[in-house]
C-alpha positions as CSV (number, residue, x, y, z in Angstrom):
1,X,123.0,32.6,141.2
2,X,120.6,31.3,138.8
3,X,117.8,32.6,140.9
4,X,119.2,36.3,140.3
5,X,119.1,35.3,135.9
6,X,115.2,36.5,136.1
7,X,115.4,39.7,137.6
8,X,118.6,40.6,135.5
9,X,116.8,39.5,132.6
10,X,113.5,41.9,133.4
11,X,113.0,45.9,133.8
12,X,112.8,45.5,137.5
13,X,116.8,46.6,138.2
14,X,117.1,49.5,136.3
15,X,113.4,50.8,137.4
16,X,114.2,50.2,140.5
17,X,117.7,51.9,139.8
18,X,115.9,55.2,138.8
19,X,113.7,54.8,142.0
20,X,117.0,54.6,143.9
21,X,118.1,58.2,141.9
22,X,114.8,60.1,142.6
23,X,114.7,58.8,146.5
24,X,118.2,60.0,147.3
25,X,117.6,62.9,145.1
26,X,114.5,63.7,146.9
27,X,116.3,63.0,150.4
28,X,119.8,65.0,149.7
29,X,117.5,68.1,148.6
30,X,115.3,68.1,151.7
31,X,118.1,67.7,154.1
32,X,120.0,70.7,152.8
33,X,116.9,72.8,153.2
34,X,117.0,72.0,156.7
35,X,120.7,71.9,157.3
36,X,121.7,75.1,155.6
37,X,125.4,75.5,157.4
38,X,125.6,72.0,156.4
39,X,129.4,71.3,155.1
40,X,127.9,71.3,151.6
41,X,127.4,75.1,152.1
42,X,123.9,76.8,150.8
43,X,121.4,74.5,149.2
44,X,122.6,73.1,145.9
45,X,119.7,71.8,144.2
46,X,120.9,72.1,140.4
47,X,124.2,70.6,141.5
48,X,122.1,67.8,143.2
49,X,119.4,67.4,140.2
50,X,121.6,67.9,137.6
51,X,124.1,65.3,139.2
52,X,121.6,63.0,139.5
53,X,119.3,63.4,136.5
54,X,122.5,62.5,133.9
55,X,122.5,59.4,135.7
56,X,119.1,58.6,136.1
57,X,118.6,59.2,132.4
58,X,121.6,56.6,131.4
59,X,119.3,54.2,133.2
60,X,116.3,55.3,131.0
61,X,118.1,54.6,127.8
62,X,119.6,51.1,129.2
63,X,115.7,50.0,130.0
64,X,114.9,51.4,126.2
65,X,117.9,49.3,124.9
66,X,116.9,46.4,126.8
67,X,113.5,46.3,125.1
68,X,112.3,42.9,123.5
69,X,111.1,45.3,120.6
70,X,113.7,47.8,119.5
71,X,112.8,51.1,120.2
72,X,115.7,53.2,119.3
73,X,113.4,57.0,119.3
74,X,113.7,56.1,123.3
75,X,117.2,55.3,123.2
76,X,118.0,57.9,121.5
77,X,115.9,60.2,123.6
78,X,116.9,59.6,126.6
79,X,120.7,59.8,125.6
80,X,120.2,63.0,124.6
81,X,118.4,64.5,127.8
82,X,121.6,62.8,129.6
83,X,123.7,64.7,127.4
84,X,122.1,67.9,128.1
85,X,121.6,67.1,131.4
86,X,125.6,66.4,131.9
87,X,126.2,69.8,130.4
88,X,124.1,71.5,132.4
89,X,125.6,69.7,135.2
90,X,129.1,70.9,133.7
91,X,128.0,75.0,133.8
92,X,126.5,74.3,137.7
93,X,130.0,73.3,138.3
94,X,131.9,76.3,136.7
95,X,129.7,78.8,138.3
96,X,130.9,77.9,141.6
């Protein structure tokens, strides 16, 4: 356990985190393109992006919180963009 205290303690999880989103966002996108009859229906890539980009910008602000030196413009920054991105997310969703 103690071996997993150094990588907790550095930016690698949550940049690795937001690799994770932009992969599977990336991947989920592509494969609907192909797979158009798909059980998801037509391609939803503002349901997709908009899912994912809320959560990919929560993990921005936790690796601005994290920071050795405050930085609280970046925080707040990148809470905002995942609250706009969350409402944005909401109106995909109602427009269904």
């Amino acid at each position: 356990m103690d071996r997993l205290i150094p990588i907790f303690d550095s930016d690698a999880l949550p940049i690795g985190i937001l690799v994770l989103i932009v992969v599977e966002a990336l991947g989920l996108v592509l494969w609907q393109r192909r797979n158009p009859e798909s059980a998801m229906g037509r391609p939803n890539t503002a349901r997709i992006v908009s899912f994912l980009g809320a959560g990919g910008s929560l993990v921005a602000a936790m690796i601005f919180h994290r920071r050795p030196e405050p930085f609280p413009e970046g925080f707040a920054l990148a809470m905002l963009c995942a609250m706009v991105i969350h409402l944005w997310h909401i109106a995909v969703l109602l427009r269904r």
